[in-house]
mmCIF file of the N, C-alpha and C atoms, coordinates in Angstrom:
data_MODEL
# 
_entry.id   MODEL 
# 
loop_
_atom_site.group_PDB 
_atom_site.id 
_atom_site.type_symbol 
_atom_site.label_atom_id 
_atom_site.label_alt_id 
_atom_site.label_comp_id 
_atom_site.label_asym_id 
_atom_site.label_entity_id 
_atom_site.label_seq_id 
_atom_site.pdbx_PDB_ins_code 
_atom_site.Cartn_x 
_atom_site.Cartn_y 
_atom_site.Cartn_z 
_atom_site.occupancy 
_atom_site.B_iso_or_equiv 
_atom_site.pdbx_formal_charge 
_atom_site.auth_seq_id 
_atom_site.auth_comp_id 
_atom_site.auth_asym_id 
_atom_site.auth_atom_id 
_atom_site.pdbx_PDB_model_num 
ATOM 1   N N  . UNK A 1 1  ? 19.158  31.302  18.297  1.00 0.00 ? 1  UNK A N  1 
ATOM 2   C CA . UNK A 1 1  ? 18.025  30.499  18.742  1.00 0.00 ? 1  UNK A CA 1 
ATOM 3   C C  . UNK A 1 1  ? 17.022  30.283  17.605  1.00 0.00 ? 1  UNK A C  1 
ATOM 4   N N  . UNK A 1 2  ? 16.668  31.468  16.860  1.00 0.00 ? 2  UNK A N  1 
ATOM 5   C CA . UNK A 1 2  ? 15.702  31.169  15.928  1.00 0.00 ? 2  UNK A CA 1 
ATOM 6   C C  . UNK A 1 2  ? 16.677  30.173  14.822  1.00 0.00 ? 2  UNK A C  1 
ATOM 7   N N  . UNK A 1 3  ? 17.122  30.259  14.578  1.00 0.00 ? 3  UNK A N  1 
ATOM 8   C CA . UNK A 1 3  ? 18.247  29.669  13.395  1.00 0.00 ? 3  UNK A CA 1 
ATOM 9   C C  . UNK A 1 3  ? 18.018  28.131  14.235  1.00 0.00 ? 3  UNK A C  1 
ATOM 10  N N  . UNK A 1 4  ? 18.052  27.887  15.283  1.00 0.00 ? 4  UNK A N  1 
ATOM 11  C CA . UNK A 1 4  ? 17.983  26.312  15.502  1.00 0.00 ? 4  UNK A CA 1 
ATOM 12  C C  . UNK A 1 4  ? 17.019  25.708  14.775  1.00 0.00 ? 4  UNK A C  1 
ATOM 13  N N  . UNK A 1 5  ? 15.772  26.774  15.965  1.00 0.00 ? 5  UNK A N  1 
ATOM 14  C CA . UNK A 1 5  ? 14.766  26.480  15.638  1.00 0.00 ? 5  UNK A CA 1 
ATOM 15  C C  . UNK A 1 5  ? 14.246  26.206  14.690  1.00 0.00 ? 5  UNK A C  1 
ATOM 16  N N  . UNK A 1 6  ? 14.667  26.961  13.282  1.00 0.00 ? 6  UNK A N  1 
ATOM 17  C CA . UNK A 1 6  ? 14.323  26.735  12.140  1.00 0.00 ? 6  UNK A CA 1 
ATOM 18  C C  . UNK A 1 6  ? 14.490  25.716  11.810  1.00 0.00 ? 6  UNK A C  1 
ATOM 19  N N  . UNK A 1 7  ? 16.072  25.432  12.020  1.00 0.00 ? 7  UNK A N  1 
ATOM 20  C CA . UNK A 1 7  ? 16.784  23.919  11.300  1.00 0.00 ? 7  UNK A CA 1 
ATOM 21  C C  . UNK A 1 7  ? 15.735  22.566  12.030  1.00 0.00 ? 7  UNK A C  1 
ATOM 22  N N  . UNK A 1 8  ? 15.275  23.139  13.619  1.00 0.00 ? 8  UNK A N  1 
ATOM 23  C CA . UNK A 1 8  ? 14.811  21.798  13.891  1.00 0.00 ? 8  UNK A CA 1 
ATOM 24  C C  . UNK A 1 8  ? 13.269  21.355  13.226  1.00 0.00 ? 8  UNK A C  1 
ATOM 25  N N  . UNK A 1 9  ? 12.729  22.409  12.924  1.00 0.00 ? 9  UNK A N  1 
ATOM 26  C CA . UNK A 1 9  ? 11.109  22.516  12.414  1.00 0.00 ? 9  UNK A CA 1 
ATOM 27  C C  . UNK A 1 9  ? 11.989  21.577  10.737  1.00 0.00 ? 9  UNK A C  1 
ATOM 28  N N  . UNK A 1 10 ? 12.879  22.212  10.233  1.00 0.00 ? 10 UNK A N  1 
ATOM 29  C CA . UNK A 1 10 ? 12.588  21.658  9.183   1.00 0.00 ? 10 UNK A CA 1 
ATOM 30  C C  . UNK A 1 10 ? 13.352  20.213  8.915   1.00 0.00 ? 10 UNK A C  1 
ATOM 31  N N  . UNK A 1 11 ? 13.808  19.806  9.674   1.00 0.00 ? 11 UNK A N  1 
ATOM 32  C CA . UNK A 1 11 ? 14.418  18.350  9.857   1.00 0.00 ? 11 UNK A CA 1 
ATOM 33  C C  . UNK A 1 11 ? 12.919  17.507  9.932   1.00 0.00 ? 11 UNK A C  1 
ATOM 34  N N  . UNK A 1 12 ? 12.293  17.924  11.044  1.00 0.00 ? 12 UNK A N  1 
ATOM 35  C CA . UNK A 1 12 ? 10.331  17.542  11.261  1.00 0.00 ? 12 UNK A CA 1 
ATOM 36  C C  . UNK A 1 12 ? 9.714   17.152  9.825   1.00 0.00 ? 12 UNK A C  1 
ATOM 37  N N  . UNK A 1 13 ? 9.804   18.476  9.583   1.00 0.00 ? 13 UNK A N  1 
ATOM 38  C CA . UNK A 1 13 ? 9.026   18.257  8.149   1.00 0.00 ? 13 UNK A CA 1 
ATOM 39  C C  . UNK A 1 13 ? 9.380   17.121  7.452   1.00 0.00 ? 13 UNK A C  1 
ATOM 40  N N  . UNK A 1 14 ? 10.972  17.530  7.153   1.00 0.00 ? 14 UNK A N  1 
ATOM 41  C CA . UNK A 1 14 ? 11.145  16.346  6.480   1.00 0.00 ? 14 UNK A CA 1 
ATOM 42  C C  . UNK A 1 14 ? 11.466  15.078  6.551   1.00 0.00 ? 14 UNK A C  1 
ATOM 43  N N  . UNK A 1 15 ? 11.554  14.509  7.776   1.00 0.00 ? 15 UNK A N  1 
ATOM 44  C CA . UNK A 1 15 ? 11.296  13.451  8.646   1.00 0.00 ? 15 UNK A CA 1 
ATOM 45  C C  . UNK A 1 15 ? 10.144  12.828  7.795   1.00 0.00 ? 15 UNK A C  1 
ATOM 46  N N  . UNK A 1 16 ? 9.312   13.710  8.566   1.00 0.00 ? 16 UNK A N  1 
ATOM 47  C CA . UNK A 1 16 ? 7.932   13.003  8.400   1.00 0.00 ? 16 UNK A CA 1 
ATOM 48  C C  . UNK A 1 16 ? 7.087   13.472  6.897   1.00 0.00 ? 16 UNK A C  1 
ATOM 49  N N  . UNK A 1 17 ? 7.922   14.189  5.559   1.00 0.00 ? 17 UNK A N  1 
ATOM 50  C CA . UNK A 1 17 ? 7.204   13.700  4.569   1.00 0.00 ? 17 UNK A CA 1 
ATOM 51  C C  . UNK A 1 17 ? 7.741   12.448  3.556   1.00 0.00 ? 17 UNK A C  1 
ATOM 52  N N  . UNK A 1 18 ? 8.520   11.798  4.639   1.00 0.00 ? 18 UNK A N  1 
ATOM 53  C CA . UNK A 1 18 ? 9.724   10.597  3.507   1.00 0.00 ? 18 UNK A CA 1 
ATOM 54  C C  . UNK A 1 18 ? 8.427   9.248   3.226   1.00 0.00 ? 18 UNK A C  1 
ATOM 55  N N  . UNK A 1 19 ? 7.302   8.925   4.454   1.00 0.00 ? 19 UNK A N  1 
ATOM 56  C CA . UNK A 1 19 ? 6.541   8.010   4.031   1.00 0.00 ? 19 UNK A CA 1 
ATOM 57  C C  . UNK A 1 19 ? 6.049   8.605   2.985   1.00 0.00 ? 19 UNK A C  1 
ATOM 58  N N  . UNK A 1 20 ? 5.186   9.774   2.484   1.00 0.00 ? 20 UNK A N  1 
ATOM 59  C CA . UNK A 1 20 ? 4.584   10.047  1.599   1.00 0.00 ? 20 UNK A CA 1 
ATOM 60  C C  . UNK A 1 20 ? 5.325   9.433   0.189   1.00 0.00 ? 20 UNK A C  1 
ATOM 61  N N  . UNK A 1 21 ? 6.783   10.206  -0.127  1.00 0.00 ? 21 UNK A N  1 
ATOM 62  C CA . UNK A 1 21 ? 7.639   9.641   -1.545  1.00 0.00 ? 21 UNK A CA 1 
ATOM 63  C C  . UNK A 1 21 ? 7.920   8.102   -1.704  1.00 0.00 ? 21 UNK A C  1 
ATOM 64  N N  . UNK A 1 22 ? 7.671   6.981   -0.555  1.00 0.00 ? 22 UNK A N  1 
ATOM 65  C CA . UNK A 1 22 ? 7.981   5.430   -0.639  1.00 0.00 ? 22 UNK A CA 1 
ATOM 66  C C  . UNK A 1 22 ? 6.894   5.561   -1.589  1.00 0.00 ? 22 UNK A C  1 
ATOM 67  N N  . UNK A 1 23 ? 7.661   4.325   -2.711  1.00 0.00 ? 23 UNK A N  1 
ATOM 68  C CA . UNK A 1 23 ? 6.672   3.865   -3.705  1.00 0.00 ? 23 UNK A CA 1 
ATOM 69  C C  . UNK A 1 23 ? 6.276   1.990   -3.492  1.00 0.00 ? 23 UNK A C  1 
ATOM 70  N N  . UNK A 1 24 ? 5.229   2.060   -3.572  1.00 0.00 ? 24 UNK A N  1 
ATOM 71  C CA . UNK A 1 24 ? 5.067   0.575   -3.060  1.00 0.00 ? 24 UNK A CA 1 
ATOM 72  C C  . UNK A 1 24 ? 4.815   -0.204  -3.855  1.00 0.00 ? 24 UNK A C  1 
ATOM 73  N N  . UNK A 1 25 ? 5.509   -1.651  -4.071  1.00 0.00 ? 25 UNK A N  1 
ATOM 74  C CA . UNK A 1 25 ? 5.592   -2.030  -5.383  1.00 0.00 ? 25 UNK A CA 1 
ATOM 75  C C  . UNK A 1 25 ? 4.095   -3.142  -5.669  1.00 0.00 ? 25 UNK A C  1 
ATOM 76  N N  . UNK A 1 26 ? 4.327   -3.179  -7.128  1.00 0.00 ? 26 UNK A N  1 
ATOM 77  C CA . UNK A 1 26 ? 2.913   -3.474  -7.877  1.00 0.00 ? 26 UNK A CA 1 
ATOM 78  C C  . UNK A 1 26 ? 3.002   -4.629  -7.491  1.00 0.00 ? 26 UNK A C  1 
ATOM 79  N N  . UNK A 1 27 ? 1.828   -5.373  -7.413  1.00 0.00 ? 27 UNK A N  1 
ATOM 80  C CA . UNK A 1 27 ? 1.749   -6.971  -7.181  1.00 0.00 ? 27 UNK A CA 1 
ATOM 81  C C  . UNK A 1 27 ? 2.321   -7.744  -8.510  1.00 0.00 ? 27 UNK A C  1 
ATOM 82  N N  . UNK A 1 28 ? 2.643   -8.743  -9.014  1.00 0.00 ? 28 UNK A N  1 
ATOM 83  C CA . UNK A 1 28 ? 2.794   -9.220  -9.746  1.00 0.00 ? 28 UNK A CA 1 
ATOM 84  C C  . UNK A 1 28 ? 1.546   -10.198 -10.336 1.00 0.00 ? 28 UNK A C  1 
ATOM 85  N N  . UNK A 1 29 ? 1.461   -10.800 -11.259 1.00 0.00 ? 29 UNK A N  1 
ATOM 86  C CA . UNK A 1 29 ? 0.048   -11.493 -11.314 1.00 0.00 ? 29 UNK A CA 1 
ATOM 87  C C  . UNK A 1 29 ? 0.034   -12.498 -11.005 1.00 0.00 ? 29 UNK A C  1 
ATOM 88  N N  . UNK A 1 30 ? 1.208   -13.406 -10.721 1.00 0.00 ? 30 UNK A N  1 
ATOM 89  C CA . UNK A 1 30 ? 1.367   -14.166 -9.881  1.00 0.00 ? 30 UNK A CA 1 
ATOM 90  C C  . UNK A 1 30 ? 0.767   -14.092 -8.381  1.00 0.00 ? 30 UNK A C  1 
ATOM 91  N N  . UNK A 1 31 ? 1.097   -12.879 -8.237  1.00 0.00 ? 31 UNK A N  1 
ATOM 92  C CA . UNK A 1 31 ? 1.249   -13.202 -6.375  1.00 0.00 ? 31 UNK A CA 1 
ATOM 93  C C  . UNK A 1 31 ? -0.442  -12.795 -6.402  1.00 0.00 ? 31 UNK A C  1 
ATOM 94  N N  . UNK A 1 32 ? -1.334  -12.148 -7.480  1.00 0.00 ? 32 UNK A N  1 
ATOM 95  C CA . UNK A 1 32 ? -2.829  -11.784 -7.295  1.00 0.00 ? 32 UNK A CA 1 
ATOM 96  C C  . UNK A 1 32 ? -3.579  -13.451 -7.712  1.00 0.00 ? 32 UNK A C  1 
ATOM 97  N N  . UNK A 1 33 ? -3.028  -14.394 -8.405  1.00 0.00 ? 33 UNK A N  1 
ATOM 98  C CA . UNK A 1 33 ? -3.673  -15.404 -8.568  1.00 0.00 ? 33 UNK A CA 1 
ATOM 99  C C  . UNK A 1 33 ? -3.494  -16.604 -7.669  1.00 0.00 ? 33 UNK A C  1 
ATOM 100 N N  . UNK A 1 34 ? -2.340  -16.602 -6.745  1.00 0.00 ? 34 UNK A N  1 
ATOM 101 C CA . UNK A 1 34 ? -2.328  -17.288 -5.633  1.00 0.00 ? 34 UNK A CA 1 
ATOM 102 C C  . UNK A 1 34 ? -2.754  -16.599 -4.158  1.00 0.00 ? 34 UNK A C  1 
ATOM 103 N N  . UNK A 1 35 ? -3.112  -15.717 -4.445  1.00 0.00 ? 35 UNK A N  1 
ATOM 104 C CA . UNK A 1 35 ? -3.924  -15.296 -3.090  1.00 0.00 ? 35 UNK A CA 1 
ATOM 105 C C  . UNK A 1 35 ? -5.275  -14.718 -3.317  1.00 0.00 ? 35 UNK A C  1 
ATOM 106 N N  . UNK A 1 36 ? -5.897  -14.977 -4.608  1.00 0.00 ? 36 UNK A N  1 
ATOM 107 C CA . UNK A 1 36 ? -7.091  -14.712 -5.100  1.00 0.00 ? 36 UNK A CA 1 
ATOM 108 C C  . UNK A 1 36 ? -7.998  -16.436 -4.653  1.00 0.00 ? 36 UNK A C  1 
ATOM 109 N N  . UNK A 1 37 ? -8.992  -16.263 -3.921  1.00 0.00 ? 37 UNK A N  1 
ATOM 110 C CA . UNK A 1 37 ? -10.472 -17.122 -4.138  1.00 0.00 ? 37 UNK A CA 1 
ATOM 111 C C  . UNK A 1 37 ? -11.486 -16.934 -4.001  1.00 0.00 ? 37 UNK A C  1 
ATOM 112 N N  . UNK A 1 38 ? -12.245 -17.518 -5.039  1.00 0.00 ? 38 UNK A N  1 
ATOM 113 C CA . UNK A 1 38 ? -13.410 -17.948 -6.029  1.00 0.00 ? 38 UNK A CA 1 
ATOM 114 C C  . UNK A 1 38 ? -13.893 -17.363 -4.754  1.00 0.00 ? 38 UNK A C  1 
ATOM 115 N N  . UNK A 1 39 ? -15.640 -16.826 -4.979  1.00 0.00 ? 39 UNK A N  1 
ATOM 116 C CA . UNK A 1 39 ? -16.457 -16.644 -3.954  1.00 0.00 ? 39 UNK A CA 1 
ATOM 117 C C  . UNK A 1 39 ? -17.300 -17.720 -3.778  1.00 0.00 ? 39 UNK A C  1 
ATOM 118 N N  . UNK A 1 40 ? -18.098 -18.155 -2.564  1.00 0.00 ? 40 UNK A N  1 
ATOM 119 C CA . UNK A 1 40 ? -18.304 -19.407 -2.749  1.00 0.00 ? 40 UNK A CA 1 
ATOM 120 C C  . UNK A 1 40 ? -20.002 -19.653 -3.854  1.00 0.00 ? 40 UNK A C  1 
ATOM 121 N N  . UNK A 1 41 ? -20.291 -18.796 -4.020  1.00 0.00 ? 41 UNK A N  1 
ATOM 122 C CA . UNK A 1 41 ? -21.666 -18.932 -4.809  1.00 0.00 ? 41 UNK A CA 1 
ATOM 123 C C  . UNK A 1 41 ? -21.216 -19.078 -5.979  1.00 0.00 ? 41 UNK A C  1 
ATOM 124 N N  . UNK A 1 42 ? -19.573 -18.801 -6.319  1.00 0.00 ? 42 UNK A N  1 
ATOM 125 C CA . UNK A 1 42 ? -19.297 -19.268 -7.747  1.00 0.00 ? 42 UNK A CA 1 
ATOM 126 C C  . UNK A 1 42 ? -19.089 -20.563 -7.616  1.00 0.00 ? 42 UNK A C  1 
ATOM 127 N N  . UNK A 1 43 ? -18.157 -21.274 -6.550  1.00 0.00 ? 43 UNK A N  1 
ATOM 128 C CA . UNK A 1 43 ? -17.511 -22.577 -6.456  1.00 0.00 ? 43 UNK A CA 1 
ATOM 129 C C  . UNK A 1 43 ? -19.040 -23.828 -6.031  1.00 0.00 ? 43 UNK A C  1 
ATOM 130 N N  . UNK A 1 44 ? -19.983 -23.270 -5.852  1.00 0.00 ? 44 UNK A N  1 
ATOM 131 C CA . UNK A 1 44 ? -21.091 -23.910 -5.310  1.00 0.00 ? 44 UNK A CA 1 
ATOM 132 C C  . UNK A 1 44 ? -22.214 -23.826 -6.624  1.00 0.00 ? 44 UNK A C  1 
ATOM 133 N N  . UNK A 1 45 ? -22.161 -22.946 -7.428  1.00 0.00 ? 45 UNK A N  1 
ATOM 134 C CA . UNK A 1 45 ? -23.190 -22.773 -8.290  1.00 0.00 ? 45 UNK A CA 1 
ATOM 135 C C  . UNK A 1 45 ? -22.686 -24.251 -8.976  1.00 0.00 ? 45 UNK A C  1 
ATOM 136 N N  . UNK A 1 46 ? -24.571 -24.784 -9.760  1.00 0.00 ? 46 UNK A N  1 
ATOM 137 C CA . UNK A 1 46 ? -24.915 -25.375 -10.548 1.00 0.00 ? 46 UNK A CA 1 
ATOM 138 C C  . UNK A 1 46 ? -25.393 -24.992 -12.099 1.00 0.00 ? 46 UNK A C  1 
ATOM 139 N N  . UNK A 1 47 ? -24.798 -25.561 -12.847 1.00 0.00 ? 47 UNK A N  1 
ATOM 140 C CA . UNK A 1 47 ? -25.091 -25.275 -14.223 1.00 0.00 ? 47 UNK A CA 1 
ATOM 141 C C  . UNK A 1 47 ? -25.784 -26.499 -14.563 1.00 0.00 ? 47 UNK A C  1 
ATOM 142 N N  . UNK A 1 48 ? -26.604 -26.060 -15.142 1.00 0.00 ? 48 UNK A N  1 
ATOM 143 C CA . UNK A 1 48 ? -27.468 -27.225 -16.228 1.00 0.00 ? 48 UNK A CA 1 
ATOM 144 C C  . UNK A 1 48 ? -29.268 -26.875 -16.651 1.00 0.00 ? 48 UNK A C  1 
ATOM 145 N N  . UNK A 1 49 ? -29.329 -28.117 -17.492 1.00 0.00 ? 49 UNK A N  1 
ATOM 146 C CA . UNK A 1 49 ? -30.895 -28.071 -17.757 1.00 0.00 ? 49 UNK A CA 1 
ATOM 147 C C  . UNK A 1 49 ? -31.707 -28.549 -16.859 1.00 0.00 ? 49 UNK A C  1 
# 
């Protein structure tokens, strides 16, 4: 019984530490410059004399 038990606690564990090791991949700079926009006080500002 304890011997299950053990095996089943540690199946648990390691079940549930597999999200932790996923590595999630880097954006590319592509995909940050097509889903990047301007704020609008930049797209609205005036420059001049």
């Amino acid at each position: 019984m304890k011997k299950r038990k053990l095996i089943l606690i540690l199946l648990l564990v390691s079940y549930l530490s597999i999200p932790c090791f996923s590595q999630e991949q880097e954006r590319s700079w592509e995909e940050l410059r097509d889903q990047y926009e301007f704020p609008s006080w930049y797209t609205e500002a005036r420059f001049g004399i």
